[in-house]
C-alpha distance (Angstrom), angle and dihedral (degrees) to the residues before:
residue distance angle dihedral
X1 . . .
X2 3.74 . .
X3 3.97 128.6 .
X4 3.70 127.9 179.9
X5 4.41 112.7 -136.6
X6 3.61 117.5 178.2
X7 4.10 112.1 -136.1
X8 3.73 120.9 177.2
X9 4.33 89.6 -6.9
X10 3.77 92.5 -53.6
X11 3.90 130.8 110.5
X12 3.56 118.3 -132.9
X13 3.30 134.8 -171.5
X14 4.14 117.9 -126.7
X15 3.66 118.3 -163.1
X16 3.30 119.6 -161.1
X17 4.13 135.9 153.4
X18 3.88 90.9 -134.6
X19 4.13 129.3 12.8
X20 3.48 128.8 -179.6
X21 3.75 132.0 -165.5
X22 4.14 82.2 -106.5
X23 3.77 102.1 44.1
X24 4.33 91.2 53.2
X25 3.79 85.1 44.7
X26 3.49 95.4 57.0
X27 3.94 90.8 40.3
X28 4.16 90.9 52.8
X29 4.24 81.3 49.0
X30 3.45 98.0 62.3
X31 3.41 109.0 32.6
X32 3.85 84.9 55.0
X33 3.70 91.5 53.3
X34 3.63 94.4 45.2
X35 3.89 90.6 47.6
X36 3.78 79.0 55.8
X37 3.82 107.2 39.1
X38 3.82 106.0 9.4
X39 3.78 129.6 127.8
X40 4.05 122.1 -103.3
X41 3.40 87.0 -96.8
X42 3.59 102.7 58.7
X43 4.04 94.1 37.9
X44 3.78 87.5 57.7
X45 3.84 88.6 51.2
X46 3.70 93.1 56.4
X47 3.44 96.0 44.2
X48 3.35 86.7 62.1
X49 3.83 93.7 39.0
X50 4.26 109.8 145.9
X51 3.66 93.7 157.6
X52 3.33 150.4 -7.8
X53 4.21 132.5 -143.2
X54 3.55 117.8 -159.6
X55 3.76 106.3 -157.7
X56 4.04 123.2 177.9
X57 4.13 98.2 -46.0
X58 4.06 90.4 -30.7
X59 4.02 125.5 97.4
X60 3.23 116.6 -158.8
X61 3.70 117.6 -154.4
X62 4.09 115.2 -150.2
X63 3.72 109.0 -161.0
X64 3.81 130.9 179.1
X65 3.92 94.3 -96.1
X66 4.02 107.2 52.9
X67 3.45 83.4 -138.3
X68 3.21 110.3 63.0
X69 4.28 85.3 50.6
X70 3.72 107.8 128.1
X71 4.34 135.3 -169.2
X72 4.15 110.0 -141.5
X73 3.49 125.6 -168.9
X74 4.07 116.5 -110.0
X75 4.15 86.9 -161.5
């Protein structure tokens, strides 16, 4: 399945096998409190955001560098 959420004025895709209304809500809320209050680290990940996999409770965020790819925790 494929959704479209829009972080920091950008659409990206999120892949996922199964989404509910409650797993994408609780995706949107942290990513919008880590665009707020996240480390370097994780701000230069999601500036860099092209997609996102949401797999169990995990998210993991695909940037443009493979390295700078992270997993965050839905719960």
């Amino acid at each position: 399945m494929k959704v479209f959420v829009t972080i920091q004025n950008k659409e990206i895709p999120v892949f996922a096998d199964s989404l509910n209304k409650k797993t994408l809500k609780l995706l949107k809320t942290a990513l919008d409190k880590k665009v707020q209050t996240g480390r370097h680290t994780l701000k230069k990940c999601l500036q860099t955001l092209i997609s996102i996999e949401v797999v169990g409770c995990e998210a993991i965020l695909h940037s443009l560098n493979e390295k700078d790819s992270l997993a965050l925790s839905l719960y």
